[in-house]
C-alpha positions as CSV (number, residue, x, y, z in Angstrom):
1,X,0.0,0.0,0.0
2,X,1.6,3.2,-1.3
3,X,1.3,6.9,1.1
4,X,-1.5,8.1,-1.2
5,X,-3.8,5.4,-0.8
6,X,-2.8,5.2,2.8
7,X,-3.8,9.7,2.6
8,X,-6.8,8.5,1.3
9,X,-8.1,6.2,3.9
10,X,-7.4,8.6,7.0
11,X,-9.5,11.4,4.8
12,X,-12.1,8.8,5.0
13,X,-11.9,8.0,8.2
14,X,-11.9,12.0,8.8
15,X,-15.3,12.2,6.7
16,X,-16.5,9.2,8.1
17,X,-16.5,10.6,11.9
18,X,-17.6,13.9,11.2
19,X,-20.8,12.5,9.5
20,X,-20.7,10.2,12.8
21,X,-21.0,13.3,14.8
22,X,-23.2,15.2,12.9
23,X,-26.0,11.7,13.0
24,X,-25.3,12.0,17.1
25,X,-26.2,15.5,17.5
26,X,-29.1,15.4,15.6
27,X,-30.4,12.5,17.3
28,X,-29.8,14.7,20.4
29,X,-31.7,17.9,19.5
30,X,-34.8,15.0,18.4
31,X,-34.7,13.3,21.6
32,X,-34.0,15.8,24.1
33,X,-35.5,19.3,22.8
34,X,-38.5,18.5,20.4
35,X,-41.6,18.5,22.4
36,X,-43.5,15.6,23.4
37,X,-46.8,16.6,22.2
38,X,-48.2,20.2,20.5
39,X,-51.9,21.1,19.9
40,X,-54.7,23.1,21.6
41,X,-55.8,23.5,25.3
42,X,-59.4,22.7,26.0
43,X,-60.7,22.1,29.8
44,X,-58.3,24.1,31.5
45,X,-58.9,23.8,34.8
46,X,-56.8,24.3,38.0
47,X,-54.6,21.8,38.1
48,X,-54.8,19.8,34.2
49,X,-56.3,20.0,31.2
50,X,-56.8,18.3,27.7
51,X,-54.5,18.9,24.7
52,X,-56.3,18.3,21.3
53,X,-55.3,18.4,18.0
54,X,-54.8,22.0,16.3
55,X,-56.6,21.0,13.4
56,X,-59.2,18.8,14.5
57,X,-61.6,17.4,11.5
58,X,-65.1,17.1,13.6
59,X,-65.6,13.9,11.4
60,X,-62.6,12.1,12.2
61,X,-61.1,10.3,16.1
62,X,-58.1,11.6,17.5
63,X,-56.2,10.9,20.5
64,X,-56.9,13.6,23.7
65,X,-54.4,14.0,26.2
66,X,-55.4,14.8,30.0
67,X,-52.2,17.0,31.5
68,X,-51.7,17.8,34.6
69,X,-49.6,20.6,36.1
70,X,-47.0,20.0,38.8
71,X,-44.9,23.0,41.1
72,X,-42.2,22.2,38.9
73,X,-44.2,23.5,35.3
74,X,-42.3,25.8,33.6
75,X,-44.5,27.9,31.0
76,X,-41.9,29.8,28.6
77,X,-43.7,31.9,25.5
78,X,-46.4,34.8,25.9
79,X,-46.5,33.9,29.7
80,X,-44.4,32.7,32.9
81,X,-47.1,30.7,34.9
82,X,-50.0,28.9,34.5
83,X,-52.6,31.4,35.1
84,X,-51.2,32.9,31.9
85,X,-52.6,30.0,29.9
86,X,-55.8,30.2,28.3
87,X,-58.2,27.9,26.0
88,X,-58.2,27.6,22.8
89,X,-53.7,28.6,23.4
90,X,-51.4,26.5,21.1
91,X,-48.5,24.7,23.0
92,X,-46.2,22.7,22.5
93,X,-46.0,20.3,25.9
94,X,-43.0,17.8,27.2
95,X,-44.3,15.5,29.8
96,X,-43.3,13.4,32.0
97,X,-45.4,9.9,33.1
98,X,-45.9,9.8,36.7
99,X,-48.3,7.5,38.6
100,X,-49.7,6.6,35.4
101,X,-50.5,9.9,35.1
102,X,-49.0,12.5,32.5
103,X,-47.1,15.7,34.3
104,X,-46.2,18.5,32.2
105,X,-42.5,19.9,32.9
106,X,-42.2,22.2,30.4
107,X,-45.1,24.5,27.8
108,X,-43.9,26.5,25.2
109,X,-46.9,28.7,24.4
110,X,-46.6,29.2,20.5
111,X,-46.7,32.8,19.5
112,X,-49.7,33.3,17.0
């Protein structure tokens, strides 16, 4: 094996673990910061309510989400707490599961 070919396989090997980076950060970003779950607050009521679908076809099912909110909620967006959330709002939610029941830790309340 001559010094260019040998050139040629530590480029690739260069290439090859930049792209390997590049796969792990964006599996990152996916995991950790896209939201769990984004649609519209309906039944807001002191301590939960439901998420449904932004655009909900009155024909067709969809899953409904019950949410509760815990000490610990952030609410980043057009407010800072939960009294700033209203019906009808469009968020974008990430939840945690506990006692079978699902906790939001973070809203994003998307600007309109």
């Amino acid at each position: 094996m001559n010094s260019h070919i040998k050139g040629e396989i530590k480029s690739l090997i260069i290439v090859l673990n930049i792209v390997l980076v590049l796969f792990v950060v964006v599996l990152f970003y996916w995991h950790f910061i896209k939201s769990d779950y984004k649609g519209v607050i309906t039944n807001l009521q002191e301590d939960n309510f439901t998420l449904e679908p932004i655009n909900a076809d009155e024909e067709a099912e969809y899953n409904v989400y019950k949410i509760f909110f815990s000490k610990n909620t952030k609410i980043r967006g057009k407010g800072t707490t939960v009294d700033d959330l209203d019906e009808r709002q469009q968020i974008k939610v990430w939840v945690e599961k506990i006692n079978k029941r699902m906790v939001a830790n973070k809203i994003n309340i998307i600007e309109e």
